[in-house]
Every structure is written in structure tokens, then in C-alpha cells.
C-alpha positions in Angstrom: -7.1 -21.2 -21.3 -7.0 -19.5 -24.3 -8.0 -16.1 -25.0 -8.5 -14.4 -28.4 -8.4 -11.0 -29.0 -9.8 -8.8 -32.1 -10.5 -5.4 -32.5 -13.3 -4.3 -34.0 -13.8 -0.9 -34.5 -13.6 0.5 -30.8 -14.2 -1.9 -29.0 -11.9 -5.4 -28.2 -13.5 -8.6 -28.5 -12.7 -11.1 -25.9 -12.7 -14.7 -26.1 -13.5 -16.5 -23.0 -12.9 -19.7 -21.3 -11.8 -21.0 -24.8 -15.6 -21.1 -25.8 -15.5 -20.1 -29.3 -19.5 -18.8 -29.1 -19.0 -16.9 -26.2 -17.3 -13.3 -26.1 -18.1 -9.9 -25.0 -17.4 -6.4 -26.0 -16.2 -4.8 -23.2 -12.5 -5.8 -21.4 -13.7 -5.8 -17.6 -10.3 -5.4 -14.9 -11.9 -4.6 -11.3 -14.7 -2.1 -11.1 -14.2 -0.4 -14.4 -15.2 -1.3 -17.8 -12.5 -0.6 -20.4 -14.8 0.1 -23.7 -12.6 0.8 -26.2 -8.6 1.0 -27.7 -7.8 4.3 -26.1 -8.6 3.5 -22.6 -7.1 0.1 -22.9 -4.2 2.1 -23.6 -4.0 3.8 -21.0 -4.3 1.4 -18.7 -1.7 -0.7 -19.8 0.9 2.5 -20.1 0.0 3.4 -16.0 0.8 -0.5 -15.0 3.7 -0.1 -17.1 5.0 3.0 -15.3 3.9 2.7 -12.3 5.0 -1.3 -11.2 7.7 -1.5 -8.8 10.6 -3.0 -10.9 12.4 -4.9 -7.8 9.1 -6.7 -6.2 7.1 -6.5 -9.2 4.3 -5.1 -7.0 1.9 -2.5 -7.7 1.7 -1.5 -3.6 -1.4 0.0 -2.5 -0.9 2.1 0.9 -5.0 2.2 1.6 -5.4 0.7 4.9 -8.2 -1.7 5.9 -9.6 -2.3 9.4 -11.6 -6.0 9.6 -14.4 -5.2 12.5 -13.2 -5.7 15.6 -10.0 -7.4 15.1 -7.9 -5.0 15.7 -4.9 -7.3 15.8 -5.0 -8.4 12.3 -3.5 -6.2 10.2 -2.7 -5.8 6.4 0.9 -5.8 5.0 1.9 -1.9 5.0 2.0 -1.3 1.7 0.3 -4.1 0.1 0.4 -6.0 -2.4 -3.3 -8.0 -4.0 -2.9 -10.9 -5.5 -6.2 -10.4 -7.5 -4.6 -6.9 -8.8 -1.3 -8.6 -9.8 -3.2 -11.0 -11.4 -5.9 -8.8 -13.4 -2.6 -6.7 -14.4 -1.2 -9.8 -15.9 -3.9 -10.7 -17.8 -4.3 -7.2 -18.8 -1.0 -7.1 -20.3 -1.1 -10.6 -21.7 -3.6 -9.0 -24.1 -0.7 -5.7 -24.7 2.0 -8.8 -25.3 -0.3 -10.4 -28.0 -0.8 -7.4 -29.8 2.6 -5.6 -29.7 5.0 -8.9 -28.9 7.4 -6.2 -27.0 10.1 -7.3 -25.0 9.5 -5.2 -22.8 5.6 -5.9 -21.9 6.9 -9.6 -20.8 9.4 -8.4 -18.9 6.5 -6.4 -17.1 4.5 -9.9 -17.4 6.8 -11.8 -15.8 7.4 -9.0 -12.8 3.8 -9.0 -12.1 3.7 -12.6 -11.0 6.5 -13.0 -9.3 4.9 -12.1 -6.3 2.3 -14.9 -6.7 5.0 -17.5 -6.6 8.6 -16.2 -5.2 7.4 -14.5 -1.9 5.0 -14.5 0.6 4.1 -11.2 -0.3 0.5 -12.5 -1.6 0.3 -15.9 0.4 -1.4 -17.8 2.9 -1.3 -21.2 4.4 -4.9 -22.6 5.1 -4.2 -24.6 7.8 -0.5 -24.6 7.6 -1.1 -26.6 4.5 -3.0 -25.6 1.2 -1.6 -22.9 -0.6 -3.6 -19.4 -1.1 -3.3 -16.5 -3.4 -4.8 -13.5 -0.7 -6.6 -10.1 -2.3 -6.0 -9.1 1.1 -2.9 -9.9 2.4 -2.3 -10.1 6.4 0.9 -9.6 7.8 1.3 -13.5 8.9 1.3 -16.0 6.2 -0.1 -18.8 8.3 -3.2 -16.2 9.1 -5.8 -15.0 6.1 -8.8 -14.2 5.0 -9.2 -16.5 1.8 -10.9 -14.4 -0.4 -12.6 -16.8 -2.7 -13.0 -14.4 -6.1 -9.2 -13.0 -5.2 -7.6 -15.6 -5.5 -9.6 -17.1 -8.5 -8.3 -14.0 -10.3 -5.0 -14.3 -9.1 -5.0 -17.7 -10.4 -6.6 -17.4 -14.0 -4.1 -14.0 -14.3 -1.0 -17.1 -13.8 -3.1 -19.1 -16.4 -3.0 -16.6 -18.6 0.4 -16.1 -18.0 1.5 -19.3 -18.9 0.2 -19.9 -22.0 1.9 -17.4 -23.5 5.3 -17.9 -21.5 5.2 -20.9 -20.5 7.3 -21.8 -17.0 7.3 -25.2 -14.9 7.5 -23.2 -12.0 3.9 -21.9 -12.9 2.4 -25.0 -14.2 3.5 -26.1 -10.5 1.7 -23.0 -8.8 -1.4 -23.7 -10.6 -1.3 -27.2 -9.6 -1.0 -26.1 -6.0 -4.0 -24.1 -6.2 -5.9 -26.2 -7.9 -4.9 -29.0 -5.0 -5.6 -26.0 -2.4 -9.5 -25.4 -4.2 -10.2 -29.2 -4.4 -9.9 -29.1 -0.6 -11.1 -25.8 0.5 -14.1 -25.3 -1.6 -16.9 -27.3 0.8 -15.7 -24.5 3.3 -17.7 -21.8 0.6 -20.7 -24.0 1.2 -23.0 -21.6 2.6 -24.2 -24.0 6.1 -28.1 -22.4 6.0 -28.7 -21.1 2.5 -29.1 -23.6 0.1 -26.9 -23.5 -3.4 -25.1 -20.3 -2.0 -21.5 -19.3 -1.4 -19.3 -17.5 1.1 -16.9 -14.4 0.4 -14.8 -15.9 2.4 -13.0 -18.1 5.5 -12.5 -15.0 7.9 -15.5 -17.4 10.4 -12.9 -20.4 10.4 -9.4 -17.9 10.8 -11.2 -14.9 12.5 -14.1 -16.4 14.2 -15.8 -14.0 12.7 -19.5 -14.3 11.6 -20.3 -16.1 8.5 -19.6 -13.8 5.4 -22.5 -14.9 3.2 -21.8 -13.8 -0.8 -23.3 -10.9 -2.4 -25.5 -12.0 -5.3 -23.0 -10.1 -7.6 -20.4 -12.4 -6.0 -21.8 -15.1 -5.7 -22.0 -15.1 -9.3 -18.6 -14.2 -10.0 -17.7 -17.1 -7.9 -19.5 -19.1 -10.4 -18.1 -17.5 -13.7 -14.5 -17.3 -12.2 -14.7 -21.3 -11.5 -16.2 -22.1 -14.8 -13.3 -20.5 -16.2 -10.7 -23.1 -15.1 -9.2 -25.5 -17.1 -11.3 -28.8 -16.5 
């Protein structure tokens, strides 16, 4: 996937999905809209300082209940593989402009968790590989965000094409194996053409988590963002 980046003014222009027509003005990580130099900035200098140099992790210590299932529970502290992923990409953009050691250092920290540990995995089924936003204490239990670990997963694309690693050509093949199977599941059974937020009615027995429209649509953009 490659991603060009240009600044103009203040603002950063963003090439995405390697479509050389399509770009936008705005650098979008989460809920916030980074709009121009200064900000970006600033975000990249608080992941810098504030990763955890052994695990790589940037821990959250929020806790989350899910419903009624009170025996679930999330790691305490965390780690999300969609935020370790967004981070990543986010300072893939820092490494292209400043080509600092030291930024790929923080690079390479931020996904180790994706691929050395268990810290942001899950086994659907005992099988196919997961990246979890929300990661439960059990690896062979999760939720299977769909969007988290779409991010997580462009985040190692990103990654690699700027470092590139065998080891994370191989993860990406996993996931990409783990989608090709897994994706009927987001098949919304009643609504026609509509997606699911995610598995937790297949590991939870939980009722069926229909897709915002807002997600539903990220679902969409996130998967026409992978390498075909």
C-alpha cells in the first residue's frame, strides 16, 4: 500500500489506497481529526514518550464491562491492536519525513505486540488468527472486532513497506487467510447488504451486533484499502 505524503501549507495531504486521484486534507487516527503540522506534532511526540519501551504497548487502564457477561473480562491494562496499529501508521508518516533512527525503533516497538505475543490476539475457533481492539484475557475467547482489526492490519501494511520484515509479510498473510474465512460471519442474517460490528453472538451468545451506519461504512473503506 503505498502512502504519499505532502505538505501543503497547514495541512498534510494523504494519499490513499495507492489511488493517485484520491487524497484528503485532513490525517484522521481514532476520533480526532489532526488538521494541520502542529498538531501532527504533537501527536507523534506523546506516542513517542509515552510507549512502553519493553512491550511496545501504549496500555490503556479504562475498564470495559460487555452486558451481562460478567465473566469476560479485558486484559488489565490493555493493549488495542487497532491503537497500536493507527500509532504505527501514524509514525510511518513521522519516519518518511524525518528518516530518524529513532522513530523506527518506535515503529518497530509498536508492532511487536501484533505479532510476538498474545497481548492483542485471538483464535477464531482455535484456528484463524485475529488482531482484537478489545483484548480478553483468554486468547481462544474474543470479540472480533471487525474495523479493529482492519486497522491493526493496514497499521502492519504500512509498516512493512517501509521496513520491510518476512515475519510481517507472514502476519499479513495470516490475516488475510483469517478474513477470507471469517468475513460471511459479518453478513448481517436479516438486513440485506449490511455488516456486523462484530462476532461477540457466535463467542458470547450474545445478540446480534448489527453495524452502525458510520461503521458500516468504515467496514467498507478499511476493506477497500487492502492490497488486492
Amino acid at each position: 500500500m503505498r502512502k504519499t505524503l505532502v505538505f501543503r501549507h497547514d495541512s498534510i495531504k494523504i494519499q490513499l489506497c495507492g489511488d493517485t486521484q484520491s487524497s484528503v486534507d485532513q490525517l484522521i487516527i481514532g476520533n480526532q481529526t489532526l488538521y494541520d503540522q502542529q498538531a501532527f506534532y504533537s501527536a507523534t511526540r506523546w506516542l513517542l514518550n509515552n510507549q512502553d519501551l519493553q512491550t511496545g504497548c501504549w496500555f490503556i487502564h479504562v475498564q470495559r464491562n460487555y452486558a451481562h457477561h460478567t465473566h469476560y473480562h479485558l486484559r488489565n491494562p490493555w493493549c488495542s491492536a487497532m491503537a497500536q496499529g493507527q500509532a504505527a501508521s501514524l509514525l510511518v508518516r513521522l519516519y518518511s519525513l524525518t528518516n530518524n533512527k529513532e522513530h523506527l525503533l518506535a515503529i518497530r516497538r509498536a508492532i511487536q505486540p501484533l505479532w510476538s505475543s498474545n497481548l492483542t490476539r485471538a483464535y477464531f475457533n482455535n484456528r484463524f488468527l485475529w488482531l482484537e481492539e478489545y483484548p480478553l484475557e483468554s486468547a481462544t475467547k474474543g470479540l472480533f472486532v471487525l474495523n479493529g482489526c482492519l486497522y491493526a492490519l493496514i497499521g502492519i501494511i504500512d509498516v512493512n513497506t517501509i521496513d520491510y520484515q518476512p515475519y510481517l509479510s507472514e502476519l499479513i498473510n495470516q490475516i488475510i487467510i483469517s478474513l477470507e474465512h471469517m468475513l460471511p460471519y459479518y453478513v448481517h442474517p436479516t438486513i440485506s447488504n449490511w455488516s456486523l460490528y462484530d462476532l461477540s453472538h457466535i463467542t458470547m451468545k450474545s445478540k446480534i451486533n448489527t453495524a452502525s451506519y458510520s461503521y458500516h461504512l468504515v467496514h467498507i473503506t478499511l476493506l477497500q484499502c487492502l492490497p488486492q
